[in-house]
N, C-alpha and C positions, 0 to 999 in steps of 0.2 A: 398176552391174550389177544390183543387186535393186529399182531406180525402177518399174518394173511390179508384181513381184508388192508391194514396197509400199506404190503407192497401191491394185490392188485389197486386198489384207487392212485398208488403212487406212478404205474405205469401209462395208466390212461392219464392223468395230468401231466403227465413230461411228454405226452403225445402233443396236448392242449398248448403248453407254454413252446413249443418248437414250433409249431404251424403260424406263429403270428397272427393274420387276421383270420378273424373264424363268421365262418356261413351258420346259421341256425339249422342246418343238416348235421355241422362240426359238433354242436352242443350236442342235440338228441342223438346222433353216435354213441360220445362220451357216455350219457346220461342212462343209458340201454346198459354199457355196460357197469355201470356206476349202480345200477338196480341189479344186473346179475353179478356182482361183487356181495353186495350186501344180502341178498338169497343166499350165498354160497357162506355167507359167515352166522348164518341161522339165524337172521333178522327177518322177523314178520312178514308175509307177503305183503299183508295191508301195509304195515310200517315204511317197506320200501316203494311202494307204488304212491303215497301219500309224500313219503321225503324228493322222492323224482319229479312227481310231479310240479313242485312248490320249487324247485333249484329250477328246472328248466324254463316255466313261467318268468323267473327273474334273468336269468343269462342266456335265455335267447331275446333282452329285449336289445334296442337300440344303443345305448349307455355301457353296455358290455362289448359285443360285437363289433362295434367303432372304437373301443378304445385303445390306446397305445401297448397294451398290457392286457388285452381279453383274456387267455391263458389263465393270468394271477386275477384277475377278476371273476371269473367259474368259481378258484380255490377259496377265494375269500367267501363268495356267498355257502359255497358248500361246508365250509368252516363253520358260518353263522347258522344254519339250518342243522349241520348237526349237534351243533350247541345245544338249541333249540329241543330238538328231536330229547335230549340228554337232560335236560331243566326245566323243560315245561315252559308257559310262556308267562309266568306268577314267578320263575327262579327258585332258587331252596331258602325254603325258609331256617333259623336254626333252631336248634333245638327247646324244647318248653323246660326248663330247667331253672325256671326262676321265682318257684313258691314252695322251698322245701317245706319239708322232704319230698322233693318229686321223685314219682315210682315210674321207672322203665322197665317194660314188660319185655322179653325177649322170647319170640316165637319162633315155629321153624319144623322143619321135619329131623327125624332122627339122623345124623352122618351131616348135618351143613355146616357143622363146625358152630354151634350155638353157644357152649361151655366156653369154646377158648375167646370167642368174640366179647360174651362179658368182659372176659378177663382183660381184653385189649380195652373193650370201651371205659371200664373203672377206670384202668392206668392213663390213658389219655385223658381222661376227666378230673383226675386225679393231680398229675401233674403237668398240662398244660392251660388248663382252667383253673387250676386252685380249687377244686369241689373235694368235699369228705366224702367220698360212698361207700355204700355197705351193699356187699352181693350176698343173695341170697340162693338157694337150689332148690327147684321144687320137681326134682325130679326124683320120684319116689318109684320108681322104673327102672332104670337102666341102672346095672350093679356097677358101686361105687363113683354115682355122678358125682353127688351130694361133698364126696371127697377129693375127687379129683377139682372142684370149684373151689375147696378149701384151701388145697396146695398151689394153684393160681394164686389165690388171695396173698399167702405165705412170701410166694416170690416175687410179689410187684408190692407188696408192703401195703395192701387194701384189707379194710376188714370184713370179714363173713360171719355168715349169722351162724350160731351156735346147731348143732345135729342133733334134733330128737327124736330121737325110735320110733317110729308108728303115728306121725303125725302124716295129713293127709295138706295137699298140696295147697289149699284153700286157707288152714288154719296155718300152715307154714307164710303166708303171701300175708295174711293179717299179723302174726310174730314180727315180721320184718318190717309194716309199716310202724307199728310201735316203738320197736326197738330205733328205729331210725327218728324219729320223733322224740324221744328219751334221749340220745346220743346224741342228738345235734348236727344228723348229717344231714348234706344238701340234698342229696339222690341215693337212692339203693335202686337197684339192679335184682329184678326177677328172671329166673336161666328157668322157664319152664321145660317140662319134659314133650319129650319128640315122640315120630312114630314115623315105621318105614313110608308109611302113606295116612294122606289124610282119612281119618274117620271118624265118626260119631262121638267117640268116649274121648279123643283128644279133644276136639271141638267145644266138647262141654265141658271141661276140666278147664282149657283155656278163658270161656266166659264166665264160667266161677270166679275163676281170680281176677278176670278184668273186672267182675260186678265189684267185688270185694274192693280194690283199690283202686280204681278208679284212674287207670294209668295217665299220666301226661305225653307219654310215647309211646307208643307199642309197635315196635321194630323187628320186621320180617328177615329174619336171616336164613339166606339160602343160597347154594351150592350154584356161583358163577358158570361150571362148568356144563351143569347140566341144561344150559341152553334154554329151549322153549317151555320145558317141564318147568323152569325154574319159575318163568309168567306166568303157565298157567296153576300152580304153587300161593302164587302173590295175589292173585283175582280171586283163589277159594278161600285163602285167609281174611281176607279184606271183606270178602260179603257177610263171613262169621262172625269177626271181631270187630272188625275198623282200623285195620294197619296205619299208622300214620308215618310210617318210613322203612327202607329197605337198605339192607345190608347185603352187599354180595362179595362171598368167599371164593378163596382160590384163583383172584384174578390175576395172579401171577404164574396161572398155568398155561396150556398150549391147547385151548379152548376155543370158539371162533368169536366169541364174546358178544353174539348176537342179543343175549339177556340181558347185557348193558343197556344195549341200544333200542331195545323195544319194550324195555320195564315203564319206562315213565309214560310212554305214549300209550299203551295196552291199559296200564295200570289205572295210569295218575297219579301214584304213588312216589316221592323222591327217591333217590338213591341216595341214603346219607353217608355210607360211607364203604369203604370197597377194602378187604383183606388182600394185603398183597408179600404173605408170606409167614411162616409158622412161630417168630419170633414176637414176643407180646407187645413189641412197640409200631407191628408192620399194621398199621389198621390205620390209612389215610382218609383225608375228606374227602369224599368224589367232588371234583371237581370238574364241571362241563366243559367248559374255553379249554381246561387241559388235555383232557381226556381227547377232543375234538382237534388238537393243536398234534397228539402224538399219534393219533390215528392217521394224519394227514403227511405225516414223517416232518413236523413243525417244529419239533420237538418241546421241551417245558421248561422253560429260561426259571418260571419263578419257583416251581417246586426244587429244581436244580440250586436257586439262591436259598431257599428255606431249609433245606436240606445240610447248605454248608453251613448257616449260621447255626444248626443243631449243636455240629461237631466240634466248630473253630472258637478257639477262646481268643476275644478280641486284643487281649495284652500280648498274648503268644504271635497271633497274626501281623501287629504294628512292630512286634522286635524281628519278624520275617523281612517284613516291608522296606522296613532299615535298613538289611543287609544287602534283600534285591537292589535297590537304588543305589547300593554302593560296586554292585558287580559283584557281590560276594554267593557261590551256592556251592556248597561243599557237600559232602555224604551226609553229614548230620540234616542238612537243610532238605535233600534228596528223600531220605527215611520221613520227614514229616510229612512231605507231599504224598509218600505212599501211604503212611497210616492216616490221612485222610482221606485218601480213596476209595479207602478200604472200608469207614468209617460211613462212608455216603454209599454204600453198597455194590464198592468192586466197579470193575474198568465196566461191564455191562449193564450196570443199573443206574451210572454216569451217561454214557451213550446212550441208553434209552431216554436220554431227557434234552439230548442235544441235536439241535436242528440238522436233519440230513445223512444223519449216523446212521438210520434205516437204509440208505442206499448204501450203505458200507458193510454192511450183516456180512454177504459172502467172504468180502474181501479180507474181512477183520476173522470169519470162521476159518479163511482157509490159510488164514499166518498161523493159525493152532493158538490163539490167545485166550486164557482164561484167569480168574481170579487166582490161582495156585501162581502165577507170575508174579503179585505182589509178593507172596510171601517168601517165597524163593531169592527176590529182590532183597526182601528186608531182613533176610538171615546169612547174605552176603555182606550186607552193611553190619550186620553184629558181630560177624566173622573177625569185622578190622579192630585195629586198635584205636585208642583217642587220635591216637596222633595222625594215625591214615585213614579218619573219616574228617579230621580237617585238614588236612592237606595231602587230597587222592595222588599230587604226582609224586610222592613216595613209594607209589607203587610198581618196582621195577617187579621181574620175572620169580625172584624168590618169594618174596612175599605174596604177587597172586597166587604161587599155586599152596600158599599155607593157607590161604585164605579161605580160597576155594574147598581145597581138603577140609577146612572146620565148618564149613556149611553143605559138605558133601554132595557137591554141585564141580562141574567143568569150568576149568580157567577160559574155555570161550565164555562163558554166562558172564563171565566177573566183565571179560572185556565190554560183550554187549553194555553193562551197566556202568561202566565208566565213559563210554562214548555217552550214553544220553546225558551224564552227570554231564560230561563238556559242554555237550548240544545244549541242554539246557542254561548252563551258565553263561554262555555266550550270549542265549536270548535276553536275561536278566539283563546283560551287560549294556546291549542295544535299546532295548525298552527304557534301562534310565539315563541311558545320554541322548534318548529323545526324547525322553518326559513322559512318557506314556506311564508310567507308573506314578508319576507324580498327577496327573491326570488321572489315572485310574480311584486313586484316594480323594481327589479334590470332589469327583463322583459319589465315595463313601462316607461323604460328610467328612472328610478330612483325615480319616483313621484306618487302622486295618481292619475292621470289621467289615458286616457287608451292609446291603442298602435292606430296610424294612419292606419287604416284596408290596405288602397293602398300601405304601405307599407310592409304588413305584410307577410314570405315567404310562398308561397303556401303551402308548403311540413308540415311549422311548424302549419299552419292552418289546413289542415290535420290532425297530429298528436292530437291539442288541439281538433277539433271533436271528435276525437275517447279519449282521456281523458276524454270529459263532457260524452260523453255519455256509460259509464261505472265506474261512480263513486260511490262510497261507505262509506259506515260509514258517512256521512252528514244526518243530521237529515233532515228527508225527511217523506213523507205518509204510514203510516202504512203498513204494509204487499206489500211494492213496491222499497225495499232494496236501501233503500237512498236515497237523491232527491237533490231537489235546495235549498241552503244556504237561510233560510228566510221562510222555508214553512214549517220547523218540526210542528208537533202537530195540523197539520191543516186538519187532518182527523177525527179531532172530534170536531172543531169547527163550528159547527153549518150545516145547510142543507138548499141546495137551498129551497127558499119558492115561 
């Protein structure tokens, strides 16, 4: 969503950190073009003339311009401002969810994806809170909402309120505060109905049921892509109802993502939480420091930690850790690093969360690398037998091309994949007759698991940003001085098709 405005912001700051000292002509340069970057990604004009103004006041003072480091003192304040810009200056509050049955109203226009975001928000509610909810549909309009909320419910294991023929949206909104009250859930979930555009008969169908129940949230959900429309969307809901949070869809599109950036300022309204892809569990918290951290190609060290403690089971990880420290990494060991990749969303959903990997887009576009590379990987490793996924140098010339033939793949592929299996095992090898691994766990509280991100101190998050993202010697893409542990040799493994 923000790949434009951050490669232009990323170009004017590598201007910034190369010039050394900077004159406050050097700033307002930048800062010029720093406002026509954020123009061009459909941010506000006010928004951007207000964001310029308030970064250039601070980095053209004295404390910047003189310091050892002006360049990375610009990025930080512009870091923190559009944090700001993103949170408001009160932060996100969370959600009012603590006098069940609390009722979430869910608003929106017809196409922003209102049905499937219940469905995400129950199942996050559901199971990473511990809350019991009950969705209900009052969308007595559009043919077959009412059931398409049903068969959500079915598949994420939430309950829905029962379908009655010819009840009207009002009398459906009071069923569901009852029945949620009688049931013992924490929250139910209102999926009102939409319309191409706002007007009169939605507007008063939606304060019917906010009168009626009296919501503790009423969350604006609306179509990331559609830019400005989307603010001014969120200002006419807000004057009618009283939105108390915003949802924005399809932020994993190729959108300039300017409704990000000028919803909370325009509004006032939070961004609580940003859809970033069609599957019921892709509906993240918006988070400002991150969002503001990947904009800047900073990448997001803690959503990249939360992410793996989803996937990684921490007995399976400390029996990994064992074998690493022993120099042991075999095919079997090789397949779990890829079905964990895979697991945290493919070599580019990894990358987008790693510092500097934005300056690598082409590089990595133009090796032909995409997700179809794991799988390809890992039906060459099923290909083998027990015996040659532990111990690959069994693998003289007969058996790659049996191998290769049972995964219908070329014996160069198998090669590419046994080179990184080496590459990589060699690194293990090095890592623990330097201790770095045993250091890496003394870090994790001692175990293979990972570290509790809300715990983790800002400063030292920090610091491991800027470690990933100038790392070396790791067997990484060709001609791109190192990379992520798990990707050697995969600049010549095959080509998007």
């Amino acid at each position: 969503m923000f790949e434009s405005l951050s490669d232009r912001l990323g170009g004017v700051f590598d201007r910034l950190t190369k010039q050394g000292a900077l004159s406050e002509d050097d700033v307002r340069t930048a800062m010029r073009e720093v406002r026509v970057a954020l123009l061009e990604a459909d941010v506000s004009l006010e928004v951007a003339r207000d964001f310029v103004k308030r970064v250039t006041a601070k980095a053209t003072g004295a404390a910047v311009t003189k310091s050892i480091t002006p360049g990375q003192q610009v990025i930080k304040i512009v870091h923190d401002e559009l944090q700001n810009v993103l949170a408001g200056e009160e932060g996100l509050p969370p959600l009012k969810i603590d006098n069940p049955p609390s009722p979430i109203l869910m608003v929106g226009l017809q196409g922003s994806g209102k049905t499937t975001t219940t469905g995400k928000l129950a199942k996050r509610l559901t199971e990473k809170e511990g809350k019991r909810v009950l969705m209900a549909s009052l969308d007595v309009n559009r043919p077959a909402a009412m059931e398409q909320l049903a068969i959500l419910g079915t598949q994420i294991g939430v309950d829905t309120l029962p379908i009655v023929p010819g009840q009207r949206p009002v009398d459906i909104a009071k069923r569901a505060k009852t029945q949620a009250a009688l049931g013992g859930y924490d929250v139910y979930l209102l999926d009102t109905a939409g319309r191409l555009q706002i007007d009169q008969v939605l507007m008063d169908e939606v304060a019917q049921v906010h009168a009626a129940v009296q919501p503790r949230e009423t969350l604006l959900v609306v179509d990331g892509l559609t830019g400005q429309v989307a603010v001014e969307v969120a200002q006419e809901f807000d004057a009618k109802v009283g939105v108390t949070g915003v949802v924005l869809t399809r932020m994993d599109g190729d959108g300039r993502g300017g409704a990000a950036l000028s919803m909370r300022a325009v509004t006032g309204k939070p961004i609580r939480f940003v859809g970033m892809g069609e599957k019921m569990d892709a509906l993240e918290t918006f988070e400002p420091s991150r969002i503001a951290g990947r904009i800047l190609g900073m990448g997001d060290i803690v959503s990249l930690v939360e992410k793996a403690q989803e996937v990684m089971e921490v007995e399976a990880q400390e029996r990994m850790m064992k074998r690493f420290q022993k120099g042991l990494f075999n095919m079997n060991d090789l397949k779990a690093q890829l079905q964990q990749m895979q697991k945290m969303g493919g070599m580019e959903g990894m990358m987008g969360m790693m510092p500097g990997m934005g300056k690598m887009k082409k590089a990595i576009d133009g090796a032909g690398l995409d997700d179809s590379i794991l799988k390809r990987q890992i039906a060459l490793i099923d290909s083998m037998t027990k015996k040659e996924r532990a111990n690959p140098a069994l693998l003289q010339a007969s058996r790659k091309k049996r191998i290769a033939k049972g995964a219908g793949l070329e014996v160069s592929e198998l090669n590419q994949l046994l080179k990184m299996q080496r590459q990589m095992g060699d690194m293990m090898k090095k890592m623990g007759k330097g201790g770095m691994l045993k250091k890496a766990m003394s870090m994790m509280g001692g175990k293979g698991g990972l570290p509790d991100p809300s715990k983790m101190d800002p400063a030292e998050l920090e610091a491991a940003s800027r470690q990933l993202g100038s790392m070396k010697g790791l067997p990484g893409m060709p001609g791109m001085g190192g990379g992520l542990p798990g990707l050697g040799g995969l600049g010549g493994f095959g080509k998007k098709k």
